[in-house]
C-alpha positions as CSV (number, residue, x, y, z in Angstrom):
1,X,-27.7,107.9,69.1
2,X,-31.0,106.6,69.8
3,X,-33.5,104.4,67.3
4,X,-37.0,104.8,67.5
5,X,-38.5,101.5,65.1
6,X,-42.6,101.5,64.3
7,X,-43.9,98.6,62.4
8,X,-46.1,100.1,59.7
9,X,-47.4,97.6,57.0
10,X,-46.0,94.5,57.0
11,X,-46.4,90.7,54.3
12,X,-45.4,87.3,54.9
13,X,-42.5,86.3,52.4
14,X,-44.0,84.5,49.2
15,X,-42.2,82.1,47.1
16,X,-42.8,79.8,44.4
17,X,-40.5,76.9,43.4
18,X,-39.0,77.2,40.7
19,X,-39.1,73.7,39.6
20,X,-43.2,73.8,39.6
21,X,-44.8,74.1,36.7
22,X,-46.0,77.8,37.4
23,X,-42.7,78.7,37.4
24,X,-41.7,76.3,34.4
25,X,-44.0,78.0,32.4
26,X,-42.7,81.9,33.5
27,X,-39.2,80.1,32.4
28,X,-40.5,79.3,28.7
29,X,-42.6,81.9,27.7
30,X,-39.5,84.5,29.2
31,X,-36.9,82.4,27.0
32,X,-39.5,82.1,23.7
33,X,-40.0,86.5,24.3
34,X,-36.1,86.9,25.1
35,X,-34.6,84.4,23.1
36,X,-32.3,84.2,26.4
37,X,-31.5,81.9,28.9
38,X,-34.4,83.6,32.0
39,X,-32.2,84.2,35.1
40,X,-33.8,83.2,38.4
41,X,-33.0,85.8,40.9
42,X,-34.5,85.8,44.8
43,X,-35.8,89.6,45.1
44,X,-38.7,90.7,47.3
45,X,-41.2,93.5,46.6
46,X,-44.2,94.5,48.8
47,X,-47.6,92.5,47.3
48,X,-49.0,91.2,50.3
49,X,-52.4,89.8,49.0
50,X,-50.5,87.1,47.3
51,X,-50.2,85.3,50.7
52,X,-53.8,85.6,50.9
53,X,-54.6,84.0,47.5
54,X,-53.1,81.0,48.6
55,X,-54.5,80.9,51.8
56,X,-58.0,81.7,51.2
57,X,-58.0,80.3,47.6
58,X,-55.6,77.6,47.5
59,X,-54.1,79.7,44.5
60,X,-50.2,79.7,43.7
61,X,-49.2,83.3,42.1
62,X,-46.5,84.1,40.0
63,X,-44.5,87.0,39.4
64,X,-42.8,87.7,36.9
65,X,-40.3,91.1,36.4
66,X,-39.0,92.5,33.0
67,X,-38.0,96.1,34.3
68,X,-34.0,96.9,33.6
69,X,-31.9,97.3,36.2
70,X,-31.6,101.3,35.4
71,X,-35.4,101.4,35.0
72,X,-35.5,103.4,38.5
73,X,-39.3,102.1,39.5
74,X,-40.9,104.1,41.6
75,X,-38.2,107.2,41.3
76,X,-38.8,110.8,39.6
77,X,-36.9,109.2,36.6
78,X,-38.7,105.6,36.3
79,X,-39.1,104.5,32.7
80,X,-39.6,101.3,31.1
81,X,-38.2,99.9,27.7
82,X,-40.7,100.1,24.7
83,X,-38.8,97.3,23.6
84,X,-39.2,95.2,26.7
85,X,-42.6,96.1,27.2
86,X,-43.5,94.7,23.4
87,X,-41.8,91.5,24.5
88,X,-43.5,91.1,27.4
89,X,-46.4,91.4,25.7
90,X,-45.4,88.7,23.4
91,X,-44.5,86.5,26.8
92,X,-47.8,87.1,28.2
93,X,-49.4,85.6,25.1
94,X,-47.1,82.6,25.0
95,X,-47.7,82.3,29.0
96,X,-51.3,81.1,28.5
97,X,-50.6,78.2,26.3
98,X,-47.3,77.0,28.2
99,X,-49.5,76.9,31.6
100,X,-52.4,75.1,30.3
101,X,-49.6,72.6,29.0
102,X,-47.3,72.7,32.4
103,X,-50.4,72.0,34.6
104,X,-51.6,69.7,32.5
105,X,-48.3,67.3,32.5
106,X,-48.3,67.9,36.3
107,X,-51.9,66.6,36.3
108,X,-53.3,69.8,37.8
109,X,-55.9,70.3,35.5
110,X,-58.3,68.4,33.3
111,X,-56.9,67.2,29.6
């Protein structure tokens, strides 16, 4: 057998803590949507430009994931919850709020 490898495209890892308050506030606003305890899983996806943004603009990016684990993405069969999608809408609303007030206790931003 013989293996031929060719890089193609390739991203530095990106990782936020999950202690910070960017994450803190992805933690809230998934529980106040859910109404669940948010599990914090390690998983890796291809968004290279994210590197970038905190390079060149000193700007922290967070990621946040609410497809199922039978939601197929990217497959001939992908689909995506209309329930899920109303409560991530409703997370994305409470997001706003909850990182004005985590960046404000962590004295990131003006009060």
């Amino acid at each position: 057998m013989k293996l031929a490898i060719e890089v193609g495209q390739s991203g530095e890892p990106y990782r936020v803590s999950p202690s910070g308050p960017l994450a803190q506030a992805g933690l809230n606003a998934l529980q106040y949507a859910f109404q669940r305890e948010p599990v914090l899983l390690r998983e890796g996806g291809s968004i290279p430009i994210v590197n970038d943004f905190k390079r060149i603009l000193k700007a922290e990016t967070l990621l946040l994931g609410l497809s199922l684990p039978d939601d197929n993405p990217h497959a001939p069969n992908e689909k995506f919850d209309l329930d899920i999608f109303a409560r991530g809408m409703r997370m994305a609303a409470y997001l706003w709020p909850e990182l004005t007030r985590q960046m404000q206790s962590a004295g990131t931003t003006k009060k």
